[in-house]
C-alpha positions, 0 to 999 in steps of 0.5 A: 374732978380729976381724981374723980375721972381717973377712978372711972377709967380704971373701973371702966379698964377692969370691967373691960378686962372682966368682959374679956375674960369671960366670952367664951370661945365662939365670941372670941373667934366672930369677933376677931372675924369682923376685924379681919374683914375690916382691917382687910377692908383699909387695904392691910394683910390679913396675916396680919390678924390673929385668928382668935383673941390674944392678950393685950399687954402689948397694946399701947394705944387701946385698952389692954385686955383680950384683943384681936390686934397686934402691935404692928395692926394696933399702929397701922390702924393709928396711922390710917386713922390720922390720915383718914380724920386728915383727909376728912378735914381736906374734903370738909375744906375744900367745900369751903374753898371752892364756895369762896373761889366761885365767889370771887370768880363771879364777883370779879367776872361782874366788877371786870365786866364792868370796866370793859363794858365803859371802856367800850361805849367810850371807844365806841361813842367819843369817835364819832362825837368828837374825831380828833379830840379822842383820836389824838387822844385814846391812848390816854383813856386806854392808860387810864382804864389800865391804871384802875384795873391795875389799882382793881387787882391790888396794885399799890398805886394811890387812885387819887394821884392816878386820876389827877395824873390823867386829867394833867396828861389829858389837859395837855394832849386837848389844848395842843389839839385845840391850838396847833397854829401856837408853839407849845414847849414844855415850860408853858405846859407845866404853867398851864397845868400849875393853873389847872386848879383854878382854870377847872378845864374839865368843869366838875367832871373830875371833881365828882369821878374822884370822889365815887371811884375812890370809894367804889373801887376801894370797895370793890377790891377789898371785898374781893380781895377779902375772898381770895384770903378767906380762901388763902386762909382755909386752905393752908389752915387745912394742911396743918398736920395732926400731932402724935397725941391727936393721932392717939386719941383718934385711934382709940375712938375709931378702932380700938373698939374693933380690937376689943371684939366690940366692932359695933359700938359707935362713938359716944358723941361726948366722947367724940366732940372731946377727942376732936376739940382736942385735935382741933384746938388751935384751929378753933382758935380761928374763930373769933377773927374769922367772924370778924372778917366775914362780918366786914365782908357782908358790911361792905356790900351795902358799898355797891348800891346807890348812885356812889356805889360800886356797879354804878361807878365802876360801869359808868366811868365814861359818863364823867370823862364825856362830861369832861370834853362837853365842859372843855369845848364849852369852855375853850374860848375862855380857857385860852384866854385864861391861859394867855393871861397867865402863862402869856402869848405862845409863838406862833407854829409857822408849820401849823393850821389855823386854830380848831374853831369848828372841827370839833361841834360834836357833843357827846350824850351817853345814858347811865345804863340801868342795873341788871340785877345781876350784883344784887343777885350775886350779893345776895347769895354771897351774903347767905354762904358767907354768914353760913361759913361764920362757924365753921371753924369750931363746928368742925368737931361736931361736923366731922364725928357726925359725918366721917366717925359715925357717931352713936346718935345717943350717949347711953350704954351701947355707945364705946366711951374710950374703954368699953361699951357704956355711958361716958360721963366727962363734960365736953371742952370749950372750944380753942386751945386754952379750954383743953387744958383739963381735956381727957382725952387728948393732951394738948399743951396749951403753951405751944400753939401752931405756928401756921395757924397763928399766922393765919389769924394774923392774915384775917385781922390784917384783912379785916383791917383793911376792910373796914377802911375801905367801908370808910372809903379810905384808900387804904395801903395794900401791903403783902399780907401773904406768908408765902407766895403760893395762889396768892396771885401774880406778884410784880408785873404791870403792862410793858407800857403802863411801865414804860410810860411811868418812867417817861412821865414829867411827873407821877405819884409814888407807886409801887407795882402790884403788892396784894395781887387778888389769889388765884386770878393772875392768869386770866389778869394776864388775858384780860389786860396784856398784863407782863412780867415788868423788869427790875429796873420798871419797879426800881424807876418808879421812885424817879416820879417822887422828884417830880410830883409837885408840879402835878394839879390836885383836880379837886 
């Protein structure tokens, strides 16, 4: 078949050759006419421009007969045509980017919306239903809604040892409160906690808040996640530079037909699908694992409905901690009493007031608000761009000629085919970079294929990875999958006194502060959640908990 090719281009060189020699005067001189308005058109000298057709032996890119380009036209024509198919593919993926960015931004704004508005009844209902009870201890429900917007953003911390760290801390702040005539050291604390497991204080309140957030918030996050490196993806994919041979090939197919004195001929669409695939070989190779994630991604919303999904947990968190202080006060008498034949009778606080038996009556009633409709809506069309964007990687090529090459709507004998006006004949490639192997017009080395894109497939298998875990409710370990810091969020910082208070914990999980920070969200993160820059030595800290942990309940 090569040898078959080979014999086509050089009859389709000779006739060109042939054609050229015949125009007359009148031809030579109009067409170099239309060169000249173009080549003025991009912006180029037109003393450049011969006023009639010359020899082409100079030519090293376009075919060799009667030409109106010269050499220094024929390589300024080379250039602008690599930076025109370059910003063709800058603008056809910035559309993209700027899809999956709106989607992120609206996801992220609803799931965000979420978290504050819970965080609001609770400030606005538990005051009021129990005084002291909350007011002694609102800042342990600030630090928790802190730790799952922290654990939302991509933080590295573990959501079950969050949670049973709360419920300890919580433990502890209520039963001082509820016993301030008893002396309390820290050593009958840590015996309480070691019987909390078995005492269940907060009825099963944690049980269940453990169970839905793990799977809610792992959703949640991955999902969004998964968009801000869709978006990380396509972006540096976009700035991958065309090679020298691309380069080549695209100015045959897009000016060499004006030095040639046929400035009407089009592209034939073979012939354009086939430079194109050539110059996009390694791009194309994105496909398979693109679909893989867009997949996981369209999966994992069926995540976000029912009673365990992640509208109705993450909007209802303060359900479970009312239901919490209800079963506590239930419960008190015969949690003391527990305790004390436990832990034994704590001395008496001569300073303190008599025990709390009737300041704290008030029961707390809150209603799971109904769905607004809005995640379905917003799930709804992510679903729909999502699986529109599934081939937009080896639908590129077609895209493209269609759209910026102006391509011939028909292959027949009006269209340029590379040589001259006529049919082109060879058979269009697969797509990737291992079908291009025999591709004729651009030579591409199967052997050495880009390294950045290479990277980036490496970005989708590790995030779809972590997608289908989190369909599985797996809490799964966020590592940087990042090859560079640009837009891919804030880094390593978490609020001052989130840092603060995790060093002066008695005891707390290993964590690690934020290691796959959602793309492009860290500064209104920095608004919404007083989030700052923590020190070296925050992080470095943060392994003195490990000592500690043991003693911790489980609150299963």
């Amino acid at each position: 078949m090569e040898l078959r090719a080979r014999g086509w281009w050089l009859l389709c060189a000779a006739a060109a050759l042939a054609a050229c020699a015949r125009g007359d005067p009148a031809s030579k001189s109009r067409s170099c006419s239309e060169v000249r308005q173009i080549y003025g058109a991009k912006g180029f000298s037109l003393s450049d421009v011969p006023q009639a057709e010359i020899s082409g032996e100079h030519l090293r890119i376009c075919p060799q007969g009667y030409t109106c380009c010269t050499s220094e036209m024929e390589e300024k024509l080379a250039n602008r045509s690599r930076a025109e198919l370059e910003t063709a593919l800058l603008d056809s993926s910035r559309a993209l980017q700027t899809t999956l960015a709106a989607q992120l931004q609206s996801f992220d704004d609803h799931f965000q919306h979420l978290l504050n508005e819970s965080e609001r009844a609770l400030q606005d209902a538990f005051p009021s239903a129990v005084g002291e009870l909350y007011a002694q201890s609102a800042s342990a429900f600030r630090d928790l809604y802190a730790e799952l917007r922290l654990y939302y953003r991509g933080a590295n911390l573990h959501l079950e040892e969050t949670l049973a760290e709360f419920w300890a801390r919580l433990l502890e702040r209520l039963f001082r409160q509820l016993h301030p005539q008893l002396l309390l050291p820290d050593d009958y604390l840590d015996c309480l906690g070691k019987q909390a497991d078995a005492l269940r204080p907060f009825g099963e309140a944690p049980r269940e808040l453990r169970l839905r957030a793990t799977r809610a918030f792992v959703a949640a996050r991955a999902f969004v996640q998964g968009l801000g490196v869709a978006g990380d993806v396509v972006r540096k994919v976009a700035q991958v530079p065309l090679g020298p041979e691309c380069t080549r090939a695209v100015m045959k197919l897009a000016y060499c037909a004006h030095c040639l004195g046929v400035p009407g001929a089009r592209p034939c669409p073979d012939y354009c699908r086939n430079v194109l695939k050539g110059c996009l070989a390694n791009q194309a190779d994105l496909d398979a694992e693109w679909r893989n994630l867009l997949d996981s991604m369209v999966l994992i919303t069926d995540k976000f409905r029912g009673p365990s999904g992640a509208e109705s947990v993450i909007g209802n968190v303060h359900l479970w901690l009312a239901e919490a202080i209800n079963a506590l006060q239930d419960n008190k008498d015969m949690l003391t009493a527990k305790v004390i034949q436990g832990c034994g009778n704590p001395k008496v606080n001569p300073q303190g007031s008599g025990p709390e038996e009737k300041r704290h009556q008030g029961k707390l009633v809150l209603q799971e608000k109904p769905s607004t409709g809005t995640l379905e809506k917003l799930v709804s069309e992510a679903k729909t761009q999502l699986r529109d964007a599934q081939d937009f990687w080896i639908s590129l090529p077609s895209m493209l000629c269609s759209e910026r090459l102006a391509m011939s709507s028909a292959s027949d004998d009006r269209c340029w085919n590379g040589m001259a006006k006529g049919r082109y004949l060879p058979e269009v490639m697969g797509d990737g970079l291992a079908n291009q192997i025999n591709n004729p017009e651009v030579e591409v080395d199967i052997t050495k294929p880009d390294m950045t894109v290479r990277q980036q497939i490496m970005q989708l298998k590790v995030m779809t990875n972590r997608l289908r875990g989190a369909y599985s409710g797996n809490d799964v370990d966020f590592q940087d999958a990042s090859d560079d810091s640009s837009g891919s969020g804030s880094g390593d910082s978490c609020p001052d006194d989130l840092c603060d208070r995790r060093v002066s914990k008695k005891s707390s999980s290993s964590r690690t502060t934020l290691t796959h920070a959602l793309p492009g969200l860290s500064e209104r993160e920095g608004q919404k959640t007083s989030a700052a820059s923590c020190p070296q030595p925050c992080a470095s800290l943060l392994l003195l908990p490990l000592l500690l942990s043991a003693a911790r309940p489980t609150w299963r």
